[in-house]
DSSP file (Angstrom, degrees, kcal/mol; ACC not computed):
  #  RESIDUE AA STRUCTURE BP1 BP2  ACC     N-H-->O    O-->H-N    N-H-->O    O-->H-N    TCO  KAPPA ALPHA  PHI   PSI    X-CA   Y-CA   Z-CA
    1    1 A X              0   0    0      0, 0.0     2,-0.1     0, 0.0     3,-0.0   0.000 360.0 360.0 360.0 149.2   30.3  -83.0   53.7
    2    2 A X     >  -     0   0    0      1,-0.1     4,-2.1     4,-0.0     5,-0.3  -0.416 360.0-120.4 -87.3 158.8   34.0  -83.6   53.4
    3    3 A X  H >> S+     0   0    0      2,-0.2     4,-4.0     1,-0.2     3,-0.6   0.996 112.2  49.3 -63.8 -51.3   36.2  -84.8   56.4
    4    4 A X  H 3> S+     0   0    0      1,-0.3     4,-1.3     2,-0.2    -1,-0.2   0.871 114.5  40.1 -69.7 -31.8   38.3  -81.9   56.0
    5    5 A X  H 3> S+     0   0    0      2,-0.2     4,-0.8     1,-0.2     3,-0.5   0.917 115.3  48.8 -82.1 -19.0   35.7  -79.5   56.0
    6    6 A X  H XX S+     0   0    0     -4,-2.1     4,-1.8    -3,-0.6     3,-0.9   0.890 106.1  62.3 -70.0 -51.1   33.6  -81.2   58.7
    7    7 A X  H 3< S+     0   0    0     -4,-4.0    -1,-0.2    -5,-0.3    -2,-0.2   0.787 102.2  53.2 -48.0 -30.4   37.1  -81.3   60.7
    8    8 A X  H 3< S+     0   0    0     -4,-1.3    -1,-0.2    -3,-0.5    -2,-0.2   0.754 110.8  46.0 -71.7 -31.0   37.3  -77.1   60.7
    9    9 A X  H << S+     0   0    0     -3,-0.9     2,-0.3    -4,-0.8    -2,-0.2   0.875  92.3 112.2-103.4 -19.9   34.2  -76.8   62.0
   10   10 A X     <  -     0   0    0     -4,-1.8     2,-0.6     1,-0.1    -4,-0.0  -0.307  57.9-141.3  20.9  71.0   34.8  -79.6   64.8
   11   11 A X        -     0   0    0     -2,-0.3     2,-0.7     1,-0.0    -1,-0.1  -0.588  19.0-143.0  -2.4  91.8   34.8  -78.7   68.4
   12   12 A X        -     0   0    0     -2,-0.6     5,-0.1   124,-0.1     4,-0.1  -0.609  10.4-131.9 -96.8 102.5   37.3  -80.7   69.7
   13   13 A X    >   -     0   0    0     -2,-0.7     3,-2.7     1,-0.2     2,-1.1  -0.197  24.7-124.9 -72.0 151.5   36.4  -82.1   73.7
   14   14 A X  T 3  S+     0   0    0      1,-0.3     4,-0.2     2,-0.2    -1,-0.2   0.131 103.7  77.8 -78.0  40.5   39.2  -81.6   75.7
   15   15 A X  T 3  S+     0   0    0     -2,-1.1    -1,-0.3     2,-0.1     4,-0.1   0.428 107.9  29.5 -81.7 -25.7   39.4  -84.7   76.7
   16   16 A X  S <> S+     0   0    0     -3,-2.7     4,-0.7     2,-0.1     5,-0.2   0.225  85.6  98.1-119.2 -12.6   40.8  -85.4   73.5
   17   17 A X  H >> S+     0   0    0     -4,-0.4     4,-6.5     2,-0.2     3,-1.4   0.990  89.1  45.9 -52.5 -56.4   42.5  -82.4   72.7
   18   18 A X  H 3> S+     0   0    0      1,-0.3     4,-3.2     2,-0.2    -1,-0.1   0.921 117.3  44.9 -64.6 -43.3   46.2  -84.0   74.0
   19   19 A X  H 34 S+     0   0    0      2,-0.2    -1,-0.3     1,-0.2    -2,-0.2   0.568 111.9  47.6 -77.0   1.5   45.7  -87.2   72.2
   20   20 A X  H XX S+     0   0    0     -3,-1.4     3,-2.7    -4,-0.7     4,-2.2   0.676 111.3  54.9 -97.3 -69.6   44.6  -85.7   69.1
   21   21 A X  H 3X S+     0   0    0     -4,-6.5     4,-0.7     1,-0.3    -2,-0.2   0.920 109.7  51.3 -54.4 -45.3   47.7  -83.2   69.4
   22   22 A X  H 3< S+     0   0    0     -4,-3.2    -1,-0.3    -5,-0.2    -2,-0.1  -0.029 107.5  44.2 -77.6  33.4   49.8  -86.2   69.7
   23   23 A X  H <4 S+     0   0    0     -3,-2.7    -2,-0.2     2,-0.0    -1,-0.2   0.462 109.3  59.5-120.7 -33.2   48.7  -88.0   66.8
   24   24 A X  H  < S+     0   0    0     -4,-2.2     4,-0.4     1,-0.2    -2,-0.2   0.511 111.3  48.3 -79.2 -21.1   48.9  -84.5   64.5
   25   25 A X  S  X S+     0   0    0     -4,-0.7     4,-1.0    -5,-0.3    -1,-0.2   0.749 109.4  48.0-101.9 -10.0   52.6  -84.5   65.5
   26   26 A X  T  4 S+     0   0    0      2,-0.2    -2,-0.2     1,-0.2    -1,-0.2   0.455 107.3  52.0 -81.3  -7.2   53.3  -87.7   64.8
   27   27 A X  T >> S+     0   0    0      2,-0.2     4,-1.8     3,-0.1     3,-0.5   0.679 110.6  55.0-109.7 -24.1   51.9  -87.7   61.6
   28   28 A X  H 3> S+     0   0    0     -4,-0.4     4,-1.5     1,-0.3    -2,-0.2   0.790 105.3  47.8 -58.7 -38.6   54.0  -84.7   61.0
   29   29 A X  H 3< S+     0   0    0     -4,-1.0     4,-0.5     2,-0.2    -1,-0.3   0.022 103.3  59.3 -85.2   8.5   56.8  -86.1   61.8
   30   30 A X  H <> S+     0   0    0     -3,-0.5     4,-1.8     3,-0.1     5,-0.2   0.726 109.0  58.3-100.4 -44.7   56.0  -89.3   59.5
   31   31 A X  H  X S+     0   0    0     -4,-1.8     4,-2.4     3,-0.2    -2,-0.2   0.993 106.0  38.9 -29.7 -88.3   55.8  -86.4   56.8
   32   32 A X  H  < S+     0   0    0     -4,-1.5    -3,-0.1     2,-0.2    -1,-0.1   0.907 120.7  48.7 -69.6 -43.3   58.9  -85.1   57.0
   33   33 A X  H  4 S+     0   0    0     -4,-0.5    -1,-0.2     1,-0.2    -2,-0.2   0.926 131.0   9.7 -25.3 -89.1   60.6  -88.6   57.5
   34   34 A X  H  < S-     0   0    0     -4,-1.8    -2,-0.2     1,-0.2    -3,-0.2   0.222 104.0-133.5 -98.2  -1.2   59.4  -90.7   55.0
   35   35 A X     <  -     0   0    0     -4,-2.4     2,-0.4    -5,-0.2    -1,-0.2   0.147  26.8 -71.0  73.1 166.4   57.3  -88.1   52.6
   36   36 A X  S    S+     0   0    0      1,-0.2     2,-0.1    -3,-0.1    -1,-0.1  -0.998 100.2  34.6-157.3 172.5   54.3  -88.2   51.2
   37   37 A X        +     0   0    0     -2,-0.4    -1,-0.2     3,-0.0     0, 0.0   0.661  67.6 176.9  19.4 127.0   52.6  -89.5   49.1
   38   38 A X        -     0   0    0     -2,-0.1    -2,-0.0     2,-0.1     0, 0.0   0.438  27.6-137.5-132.2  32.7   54.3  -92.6   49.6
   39   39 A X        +     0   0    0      1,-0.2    -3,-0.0     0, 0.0     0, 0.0   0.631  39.5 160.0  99.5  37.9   52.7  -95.3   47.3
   40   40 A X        -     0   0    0      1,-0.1     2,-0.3     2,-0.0    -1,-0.2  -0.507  40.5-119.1 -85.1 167.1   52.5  -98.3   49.6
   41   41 A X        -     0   0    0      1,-0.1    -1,-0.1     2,-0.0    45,-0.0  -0.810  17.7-109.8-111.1 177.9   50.2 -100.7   48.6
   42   42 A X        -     0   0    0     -2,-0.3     3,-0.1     1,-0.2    -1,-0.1   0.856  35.2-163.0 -32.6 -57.0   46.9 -101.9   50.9
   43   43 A X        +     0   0    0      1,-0.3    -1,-0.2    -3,-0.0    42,-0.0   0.362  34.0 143.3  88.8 -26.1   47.9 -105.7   51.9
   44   44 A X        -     0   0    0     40,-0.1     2,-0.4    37,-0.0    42,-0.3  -0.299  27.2-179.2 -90.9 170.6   44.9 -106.7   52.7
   45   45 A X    >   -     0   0    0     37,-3.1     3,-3.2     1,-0.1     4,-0.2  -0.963  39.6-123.0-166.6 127.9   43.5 -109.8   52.2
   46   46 A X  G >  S+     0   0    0     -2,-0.4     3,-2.1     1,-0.2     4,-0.4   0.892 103.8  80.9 -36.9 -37.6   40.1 -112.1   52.8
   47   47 A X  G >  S+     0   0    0      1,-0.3     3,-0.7     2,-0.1     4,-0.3   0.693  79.6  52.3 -28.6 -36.8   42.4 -114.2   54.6
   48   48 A X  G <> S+     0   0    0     -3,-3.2     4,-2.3    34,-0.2    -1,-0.3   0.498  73.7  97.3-100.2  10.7   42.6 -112.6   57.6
   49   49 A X  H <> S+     0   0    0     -3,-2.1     4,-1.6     2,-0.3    -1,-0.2   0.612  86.2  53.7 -74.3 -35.5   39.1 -112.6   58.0
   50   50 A X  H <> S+     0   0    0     -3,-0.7     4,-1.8    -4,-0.4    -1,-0.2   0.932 106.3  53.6 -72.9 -30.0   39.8 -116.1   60.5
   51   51 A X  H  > S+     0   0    0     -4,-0.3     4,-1.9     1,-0.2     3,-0.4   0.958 110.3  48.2 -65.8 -46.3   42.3 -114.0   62.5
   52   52 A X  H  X S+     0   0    0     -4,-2.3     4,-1.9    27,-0.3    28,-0.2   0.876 112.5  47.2 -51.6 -42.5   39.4 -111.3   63.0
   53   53 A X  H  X S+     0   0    0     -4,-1.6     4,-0.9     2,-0.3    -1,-0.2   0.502 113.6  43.7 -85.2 -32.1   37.0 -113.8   64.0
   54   54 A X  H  X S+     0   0    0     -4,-1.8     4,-1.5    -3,-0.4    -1,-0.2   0.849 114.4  54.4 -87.0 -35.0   39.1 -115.6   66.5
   55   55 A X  H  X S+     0   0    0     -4,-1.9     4,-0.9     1,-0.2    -2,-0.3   0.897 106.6  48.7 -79.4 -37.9   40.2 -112.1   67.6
   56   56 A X  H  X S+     0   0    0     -4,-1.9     4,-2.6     1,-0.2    -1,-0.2   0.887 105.2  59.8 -67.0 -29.1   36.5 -110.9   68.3
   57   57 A X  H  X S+     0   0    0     -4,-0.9     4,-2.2     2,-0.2     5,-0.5   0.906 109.3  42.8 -53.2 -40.0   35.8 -114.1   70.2
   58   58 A X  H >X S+     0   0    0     -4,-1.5     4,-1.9    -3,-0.2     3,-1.1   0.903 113.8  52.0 -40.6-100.2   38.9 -113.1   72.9
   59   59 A X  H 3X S+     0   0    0     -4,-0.9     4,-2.3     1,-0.3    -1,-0.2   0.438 106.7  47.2   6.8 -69.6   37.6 -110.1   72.8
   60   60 A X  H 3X S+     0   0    0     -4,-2.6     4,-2.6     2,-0.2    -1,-0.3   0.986 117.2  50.6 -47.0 -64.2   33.6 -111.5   73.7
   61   61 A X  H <X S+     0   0    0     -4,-2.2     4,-1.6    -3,-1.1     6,-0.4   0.926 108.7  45.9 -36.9 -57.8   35.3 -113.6   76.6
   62   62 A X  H ><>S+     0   0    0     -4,-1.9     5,-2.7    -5,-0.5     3,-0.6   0.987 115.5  48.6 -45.2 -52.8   37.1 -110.9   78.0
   63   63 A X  H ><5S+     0   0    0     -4,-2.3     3,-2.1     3,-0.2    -2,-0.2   0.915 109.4  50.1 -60.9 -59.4   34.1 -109.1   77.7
   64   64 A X  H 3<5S+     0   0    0     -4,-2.6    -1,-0.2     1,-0.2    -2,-0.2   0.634 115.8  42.2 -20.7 -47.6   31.9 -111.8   79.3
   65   65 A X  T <<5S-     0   0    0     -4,-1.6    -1,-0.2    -3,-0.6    -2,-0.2   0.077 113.9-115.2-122.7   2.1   34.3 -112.1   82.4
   66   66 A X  T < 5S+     0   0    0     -3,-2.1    -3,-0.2    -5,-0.1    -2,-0.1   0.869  89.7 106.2  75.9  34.9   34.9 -108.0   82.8
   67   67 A X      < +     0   0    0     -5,-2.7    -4,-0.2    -6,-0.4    -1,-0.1  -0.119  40.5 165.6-156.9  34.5   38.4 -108.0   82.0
   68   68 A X        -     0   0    0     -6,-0.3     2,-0.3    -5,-0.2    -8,-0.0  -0.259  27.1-152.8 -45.3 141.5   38.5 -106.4   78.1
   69   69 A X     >  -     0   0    0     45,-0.0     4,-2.4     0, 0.0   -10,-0.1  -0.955  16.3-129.0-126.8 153.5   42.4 -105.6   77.7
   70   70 A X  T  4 S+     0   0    0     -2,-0.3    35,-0.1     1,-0.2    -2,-0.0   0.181 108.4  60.1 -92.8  29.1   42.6 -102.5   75.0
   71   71 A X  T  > S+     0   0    0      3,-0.1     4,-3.1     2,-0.1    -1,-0.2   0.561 105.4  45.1-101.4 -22.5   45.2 -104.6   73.1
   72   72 A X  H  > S+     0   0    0      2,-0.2     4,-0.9     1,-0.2     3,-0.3   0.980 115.1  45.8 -36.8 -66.8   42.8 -107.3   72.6
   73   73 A X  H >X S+     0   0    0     -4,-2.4     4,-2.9     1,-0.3     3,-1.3   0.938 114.1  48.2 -68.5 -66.0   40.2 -104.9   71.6
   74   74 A X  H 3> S+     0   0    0      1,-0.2     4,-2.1     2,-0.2    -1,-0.3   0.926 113.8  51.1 -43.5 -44.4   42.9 -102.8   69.0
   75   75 A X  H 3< S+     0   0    0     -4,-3.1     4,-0.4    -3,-0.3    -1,-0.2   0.789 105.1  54.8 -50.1 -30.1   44.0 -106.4   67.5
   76   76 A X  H XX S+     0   0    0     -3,-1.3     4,-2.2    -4,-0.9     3,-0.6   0.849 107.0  46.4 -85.2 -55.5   40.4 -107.0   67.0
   77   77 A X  H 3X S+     0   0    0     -4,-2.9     4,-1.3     1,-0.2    -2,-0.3   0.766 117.4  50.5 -87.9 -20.7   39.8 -103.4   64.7
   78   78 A X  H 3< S+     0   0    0     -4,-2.1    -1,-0.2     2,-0.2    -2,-0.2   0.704 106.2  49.5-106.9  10.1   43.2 -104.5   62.7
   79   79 A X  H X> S+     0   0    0     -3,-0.6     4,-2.4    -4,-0.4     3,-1.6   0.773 113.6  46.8 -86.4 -50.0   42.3 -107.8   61.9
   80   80 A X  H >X S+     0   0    0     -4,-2.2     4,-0.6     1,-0.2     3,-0.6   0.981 113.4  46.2 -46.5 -57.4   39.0 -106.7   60.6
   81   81 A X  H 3< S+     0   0    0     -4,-1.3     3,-0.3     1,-0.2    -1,-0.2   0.694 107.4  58.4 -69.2   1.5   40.3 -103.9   58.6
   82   82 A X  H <4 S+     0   0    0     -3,-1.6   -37,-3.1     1,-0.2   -34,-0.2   0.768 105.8  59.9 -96.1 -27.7   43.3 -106.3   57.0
   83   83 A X  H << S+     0   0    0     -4,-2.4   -34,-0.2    -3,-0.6    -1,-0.2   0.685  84.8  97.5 -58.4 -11.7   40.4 -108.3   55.9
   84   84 A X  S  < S-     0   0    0     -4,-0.6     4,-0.1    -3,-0.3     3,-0.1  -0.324  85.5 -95.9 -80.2 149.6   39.0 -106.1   54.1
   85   85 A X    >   -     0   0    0     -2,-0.1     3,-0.7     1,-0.1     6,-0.3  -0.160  50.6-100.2 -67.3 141.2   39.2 -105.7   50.3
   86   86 A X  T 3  S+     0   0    0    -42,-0.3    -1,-0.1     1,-0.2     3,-0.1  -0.223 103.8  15.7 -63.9 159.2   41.8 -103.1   49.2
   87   87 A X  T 3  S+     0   0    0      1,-0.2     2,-0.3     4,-0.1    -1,-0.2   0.903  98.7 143.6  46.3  55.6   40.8  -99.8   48.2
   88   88 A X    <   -     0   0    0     -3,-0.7     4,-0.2     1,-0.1    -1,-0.2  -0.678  62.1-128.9-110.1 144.7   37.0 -100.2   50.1
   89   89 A X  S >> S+     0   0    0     -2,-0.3     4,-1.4     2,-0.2     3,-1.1   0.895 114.0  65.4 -33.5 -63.9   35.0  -98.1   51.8
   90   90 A X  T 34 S+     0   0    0      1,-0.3    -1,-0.2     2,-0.2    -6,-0.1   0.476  95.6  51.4 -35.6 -47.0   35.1 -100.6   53.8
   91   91 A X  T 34 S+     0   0    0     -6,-0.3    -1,-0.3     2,-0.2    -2,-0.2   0.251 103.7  59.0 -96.3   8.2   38.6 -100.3   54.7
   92   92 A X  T <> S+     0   0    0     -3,-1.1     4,-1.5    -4,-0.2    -2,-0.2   0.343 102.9  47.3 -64.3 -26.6   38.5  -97.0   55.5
   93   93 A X  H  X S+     0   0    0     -4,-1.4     4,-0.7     2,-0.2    -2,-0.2   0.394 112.2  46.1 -97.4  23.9   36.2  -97.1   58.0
   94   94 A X  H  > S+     0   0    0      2,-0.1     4,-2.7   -13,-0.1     5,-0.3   0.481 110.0  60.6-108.5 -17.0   37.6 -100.0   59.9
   95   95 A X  H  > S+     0   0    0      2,-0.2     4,-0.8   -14,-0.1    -2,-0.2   0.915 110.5  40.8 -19.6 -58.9   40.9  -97.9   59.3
   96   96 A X  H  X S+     0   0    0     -4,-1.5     4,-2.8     2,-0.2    -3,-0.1   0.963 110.3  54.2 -61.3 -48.5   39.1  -95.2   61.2
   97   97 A X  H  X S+     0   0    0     -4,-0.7     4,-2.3     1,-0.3    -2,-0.2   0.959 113.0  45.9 -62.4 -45.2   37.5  -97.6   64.0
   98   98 A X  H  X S+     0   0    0     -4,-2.7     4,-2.0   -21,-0.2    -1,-0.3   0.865 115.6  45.4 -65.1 -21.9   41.4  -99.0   64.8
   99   99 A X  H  X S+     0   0    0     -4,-0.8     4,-3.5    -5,-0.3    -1,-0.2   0.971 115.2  48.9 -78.1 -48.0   42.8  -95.1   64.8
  100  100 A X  H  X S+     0   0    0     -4,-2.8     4,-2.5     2,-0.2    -2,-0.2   0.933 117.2  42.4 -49.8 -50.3   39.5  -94.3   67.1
  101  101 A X  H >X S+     0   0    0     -4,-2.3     4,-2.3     1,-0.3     3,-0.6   0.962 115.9  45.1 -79.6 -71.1   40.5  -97.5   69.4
  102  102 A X  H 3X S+     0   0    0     -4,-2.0     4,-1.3     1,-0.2    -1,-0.3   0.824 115.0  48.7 -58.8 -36.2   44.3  -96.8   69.5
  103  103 A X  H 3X S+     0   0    0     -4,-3.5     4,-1.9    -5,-0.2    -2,-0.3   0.901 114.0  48.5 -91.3 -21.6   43.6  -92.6   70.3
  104  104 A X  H <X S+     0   0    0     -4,-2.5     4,-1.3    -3,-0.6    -2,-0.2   0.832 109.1  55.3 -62.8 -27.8   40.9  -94.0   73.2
  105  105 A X  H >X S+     0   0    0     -4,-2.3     4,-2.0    -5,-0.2     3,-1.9   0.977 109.2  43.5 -28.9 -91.2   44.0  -96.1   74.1
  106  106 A X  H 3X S+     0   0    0     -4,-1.3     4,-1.7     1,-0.3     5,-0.4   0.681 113.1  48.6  10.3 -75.6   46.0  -93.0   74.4
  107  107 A X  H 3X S+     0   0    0     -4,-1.9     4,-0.6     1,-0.2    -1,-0.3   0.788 113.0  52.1 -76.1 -21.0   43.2  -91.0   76.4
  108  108 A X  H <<>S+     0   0    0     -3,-1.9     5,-2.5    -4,-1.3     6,-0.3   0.991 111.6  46.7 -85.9 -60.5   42.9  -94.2   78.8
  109  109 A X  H  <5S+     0   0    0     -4,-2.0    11,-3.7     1,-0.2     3,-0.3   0.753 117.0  41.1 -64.0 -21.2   46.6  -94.1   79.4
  110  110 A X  H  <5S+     0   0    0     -4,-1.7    -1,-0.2    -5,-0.4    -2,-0.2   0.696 116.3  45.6 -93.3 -19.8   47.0  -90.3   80.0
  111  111 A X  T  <5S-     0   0    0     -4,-0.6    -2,-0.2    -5,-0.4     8,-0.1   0.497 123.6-108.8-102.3  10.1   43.8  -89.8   82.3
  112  112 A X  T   5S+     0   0    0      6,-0.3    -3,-0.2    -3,-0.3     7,-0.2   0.969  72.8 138.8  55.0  57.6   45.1  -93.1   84.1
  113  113 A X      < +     0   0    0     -5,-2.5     2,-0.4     5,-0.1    -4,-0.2   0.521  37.3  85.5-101.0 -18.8   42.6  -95.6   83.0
  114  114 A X  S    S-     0   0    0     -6,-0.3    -1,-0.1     4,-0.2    -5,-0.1  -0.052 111.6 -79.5 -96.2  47.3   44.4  -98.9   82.1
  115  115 A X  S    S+     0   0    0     -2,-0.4    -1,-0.1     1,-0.1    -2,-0.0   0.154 118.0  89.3 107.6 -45.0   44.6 -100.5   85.5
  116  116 A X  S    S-     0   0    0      2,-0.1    -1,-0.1     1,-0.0     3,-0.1   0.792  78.1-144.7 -78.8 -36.1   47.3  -98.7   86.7
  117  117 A X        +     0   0    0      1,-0.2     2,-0.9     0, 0.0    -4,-0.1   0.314  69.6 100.5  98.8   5.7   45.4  -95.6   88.2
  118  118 A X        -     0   0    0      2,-0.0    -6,-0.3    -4,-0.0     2,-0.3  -0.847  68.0-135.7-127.2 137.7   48.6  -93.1   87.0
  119  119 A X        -     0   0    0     -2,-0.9     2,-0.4    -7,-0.2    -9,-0.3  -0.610   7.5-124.4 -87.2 137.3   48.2  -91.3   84.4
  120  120 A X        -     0   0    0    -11,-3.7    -1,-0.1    -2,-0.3    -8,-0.1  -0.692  30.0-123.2 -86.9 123.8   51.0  -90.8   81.5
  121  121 A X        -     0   0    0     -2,-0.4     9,-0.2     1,-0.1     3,-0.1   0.110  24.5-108.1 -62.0 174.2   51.9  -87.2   80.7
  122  122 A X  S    S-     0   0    0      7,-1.9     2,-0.3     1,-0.3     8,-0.1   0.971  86.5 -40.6 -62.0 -51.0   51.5  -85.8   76.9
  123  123 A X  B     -A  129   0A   0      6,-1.1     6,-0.8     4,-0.1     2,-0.3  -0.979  58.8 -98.5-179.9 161.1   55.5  -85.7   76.4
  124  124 A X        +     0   0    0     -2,-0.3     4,-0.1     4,-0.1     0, 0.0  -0.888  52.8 114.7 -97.2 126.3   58.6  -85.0   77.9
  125  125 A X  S    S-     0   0    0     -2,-0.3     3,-0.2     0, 0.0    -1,-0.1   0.075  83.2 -18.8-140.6 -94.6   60.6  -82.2   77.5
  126  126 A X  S    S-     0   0    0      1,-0.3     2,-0.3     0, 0.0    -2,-0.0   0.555 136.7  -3.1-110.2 -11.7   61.8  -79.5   80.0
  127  127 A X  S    S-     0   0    0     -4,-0.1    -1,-0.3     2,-0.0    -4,-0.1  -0.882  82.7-119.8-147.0 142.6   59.0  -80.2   82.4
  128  128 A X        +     0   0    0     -2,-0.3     2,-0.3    -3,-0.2    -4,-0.1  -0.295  41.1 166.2 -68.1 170.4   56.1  -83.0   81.7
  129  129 A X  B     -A  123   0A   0     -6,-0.8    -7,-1.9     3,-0.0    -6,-1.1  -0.969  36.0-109.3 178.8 153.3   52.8  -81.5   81.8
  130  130 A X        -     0   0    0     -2,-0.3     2,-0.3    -9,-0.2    -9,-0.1  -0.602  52.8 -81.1 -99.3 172.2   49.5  -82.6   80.7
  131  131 A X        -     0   0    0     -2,-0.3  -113,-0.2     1,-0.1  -114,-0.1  -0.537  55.3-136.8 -75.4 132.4   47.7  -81.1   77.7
  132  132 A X        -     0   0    0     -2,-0.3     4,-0.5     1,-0.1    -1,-0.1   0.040  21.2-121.9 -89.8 163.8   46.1  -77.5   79.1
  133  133 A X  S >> S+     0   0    0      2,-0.1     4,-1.3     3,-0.1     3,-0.6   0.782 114.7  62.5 -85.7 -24.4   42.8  -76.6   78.2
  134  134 A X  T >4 S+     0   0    0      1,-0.2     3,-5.4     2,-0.2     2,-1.3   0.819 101.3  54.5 -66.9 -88.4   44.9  -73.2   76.6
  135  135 A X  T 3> S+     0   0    0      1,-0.3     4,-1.1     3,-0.1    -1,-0.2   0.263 103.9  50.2 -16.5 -17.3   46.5  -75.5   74.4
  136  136 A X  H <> S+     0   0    0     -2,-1.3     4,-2.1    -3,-0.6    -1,-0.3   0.590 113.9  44.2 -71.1 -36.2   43.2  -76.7   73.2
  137  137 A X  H XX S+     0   0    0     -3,-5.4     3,-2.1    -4,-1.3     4,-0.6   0.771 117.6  48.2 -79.3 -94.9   41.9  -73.1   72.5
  138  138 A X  H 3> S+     0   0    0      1,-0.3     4,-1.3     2,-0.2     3,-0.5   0.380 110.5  50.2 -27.9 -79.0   45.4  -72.4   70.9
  139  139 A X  H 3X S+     0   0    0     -4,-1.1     4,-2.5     2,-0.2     3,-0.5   0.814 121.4  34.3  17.0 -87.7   45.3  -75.6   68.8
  140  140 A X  H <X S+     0   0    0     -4,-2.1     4,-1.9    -3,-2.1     3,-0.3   0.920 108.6  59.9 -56.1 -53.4   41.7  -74.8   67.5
  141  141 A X  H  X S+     0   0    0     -4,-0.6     4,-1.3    -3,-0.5    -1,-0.3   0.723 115.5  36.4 -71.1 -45.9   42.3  -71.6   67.4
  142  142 A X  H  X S+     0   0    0     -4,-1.3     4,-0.5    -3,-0.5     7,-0.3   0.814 110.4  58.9 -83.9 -38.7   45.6  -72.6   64.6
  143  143 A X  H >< S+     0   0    0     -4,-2.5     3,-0.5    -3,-0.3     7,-0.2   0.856 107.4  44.0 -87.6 -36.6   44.0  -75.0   63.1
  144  144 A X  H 3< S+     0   0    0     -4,-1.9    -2,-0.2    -5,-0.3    -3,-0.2   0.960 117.0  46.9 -63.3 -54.8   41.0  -72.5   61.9
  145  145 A X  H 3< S+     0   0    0     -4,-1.3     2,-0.2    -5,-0.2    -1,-0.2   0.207 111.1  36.3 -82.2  -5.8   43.2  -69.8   60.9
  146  146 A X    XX  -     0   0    0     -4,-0.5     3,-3.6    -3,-0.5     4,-0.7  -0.536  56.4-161.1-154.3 100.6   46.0  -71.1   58.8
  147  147 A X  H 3> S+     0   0    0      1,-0.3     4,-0.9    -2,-0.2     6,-0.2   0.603  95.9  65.8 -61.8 -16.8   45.3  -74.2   56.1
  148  148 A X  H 3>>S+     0   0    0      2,-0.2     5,-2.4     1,-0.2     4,-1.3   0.902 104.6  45.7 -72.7 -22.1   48.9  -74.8   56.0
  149  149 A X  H <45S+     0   0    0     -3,-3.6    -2,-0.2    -7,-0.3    -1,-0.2   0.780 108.0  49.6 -87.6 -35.3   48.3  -75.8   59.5
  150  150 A X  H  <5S+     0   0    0     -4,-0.7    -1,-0.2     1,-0.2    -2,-0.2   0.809 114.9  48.5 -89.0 -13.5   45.4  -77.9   59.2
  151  151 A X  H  <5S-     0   0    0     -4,-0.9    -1,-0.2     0, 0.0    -2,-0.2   0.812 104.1-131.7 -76.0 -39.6   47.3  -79.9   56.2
  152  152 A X  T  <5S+     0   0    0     -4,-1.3    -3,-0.2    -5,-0.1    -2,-0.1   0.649  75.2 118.5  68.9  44.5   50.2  -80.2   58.2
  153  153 A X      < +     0   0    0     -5,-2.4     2,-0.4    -6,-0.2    -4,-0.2   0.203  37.1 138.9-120.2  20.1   52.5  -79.0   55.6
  154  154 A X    >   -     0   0    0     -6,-0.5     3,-0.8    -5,-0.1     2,-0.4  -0.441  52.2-114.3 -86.0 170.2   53.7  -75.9   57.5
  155  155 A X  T 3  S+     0   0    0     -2,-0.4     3,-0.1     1,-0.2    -2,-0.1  -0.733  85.4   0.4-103.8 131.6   57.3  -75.1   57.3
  156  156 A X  T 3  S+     0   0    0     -2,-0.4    -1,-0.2     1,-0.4    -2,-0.0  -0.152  88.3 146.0  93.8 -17.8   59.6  -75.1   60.0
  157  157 A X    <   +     0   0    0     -3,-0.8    -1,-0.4     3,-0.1     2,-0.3   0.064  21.1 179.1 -50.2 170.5   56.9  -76.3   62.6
  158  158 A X    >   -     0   0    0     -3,-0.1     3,-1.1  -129,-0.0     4,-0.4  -0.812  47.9 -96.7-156.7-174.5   58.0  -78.5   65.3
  159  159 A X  G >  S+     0   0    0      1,-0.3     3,-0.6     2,-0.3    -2,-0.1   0.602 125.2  68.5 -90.9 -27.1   56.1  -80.1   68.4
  160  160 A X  G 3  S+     0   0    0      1,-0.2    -1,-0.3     2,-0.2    -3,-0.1   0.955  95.4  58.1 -70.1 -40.9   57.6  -77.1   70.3
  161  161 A X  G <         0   0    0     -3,-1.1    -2,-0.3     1,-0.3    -1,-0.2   0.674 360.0 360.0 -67.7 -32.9   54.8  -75.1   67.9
  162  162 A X    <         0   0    0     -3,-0.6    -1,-0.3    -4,-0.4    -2,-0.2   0.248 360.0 360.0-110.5 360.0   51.9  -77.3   69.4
């Protein structure tokens, strides 16, 4: 099954809804910046394969001693995937694991999880607020109903729209 179709049918927990929403506008707004397709190439390289290796050891210590820090842990998923050969399998899914790691980041820092105990709102605008469980239904609810939506290619949207 394809991501995209697998993505429609997706139940999204709301746990995840707000960081999710803020990844889908950002990526929107990386669209309309910079365009797309925009031809970069991979970068990657066997090389960095010592920089992964040193970085999963931190990363085991940390672990060891209770005190995992979620930049460790994110350094750790982009050294692996910059080892990896371009245009892999391979380096799409540790692509995915660092996107997974950085949007648990995210959910840690909004539900007040990194230490601090206070949680950081979705965004700022004319009042903060955290992402609503309507805004989840709405979301889903957009995303089902309009393929322009779920591409992120509709016209005129803006973060006020989500």
């Amino acid at each position: 099954m394809s991501d995209r179709r697998e993505f429609r049918r997706l139940s999204v927990p709301l746990h995840l809804a707000g960081p999710l929403a803020a990844v889908m506008r950002e990526r929107r707004r990386q669209d309309e910046k910079f365009g797309w397709p925009r031809g970069y190439t991979d970068g990657t390289a066997a090389s960095y394969a010592d920089l992964a290796d040193r970085q999963k050891a931190v990363v085991a210590a940390q672990d060891e001693v209770g005190r995992v820090e979620w930049a460790d842990v994110l350094l750790e998923e982009v050294f692996e995937a910059l080892a990896e050969p371009p245009q892999s399998v391979a380096l799409r899914d540790e692509l995915v694991q660092v996107a997974a790691v950085a949007l648990a980041w995210v959910q840690a820092l909004e539900e007040g999880d990194t230490g601090g105990g206070v949680g950081v709102p979705l965004r700022e605008g004319r009042r903060w607020r955290r992402f609503r469980a309507a805004d989840a239904a709405e979301l889903g609810d957009r995303l089902a109903s309009d393929p322009e939506e779920r591409s992120g290619q509709a016209e005129g949207a803006s973060d006020a729209d989500l």
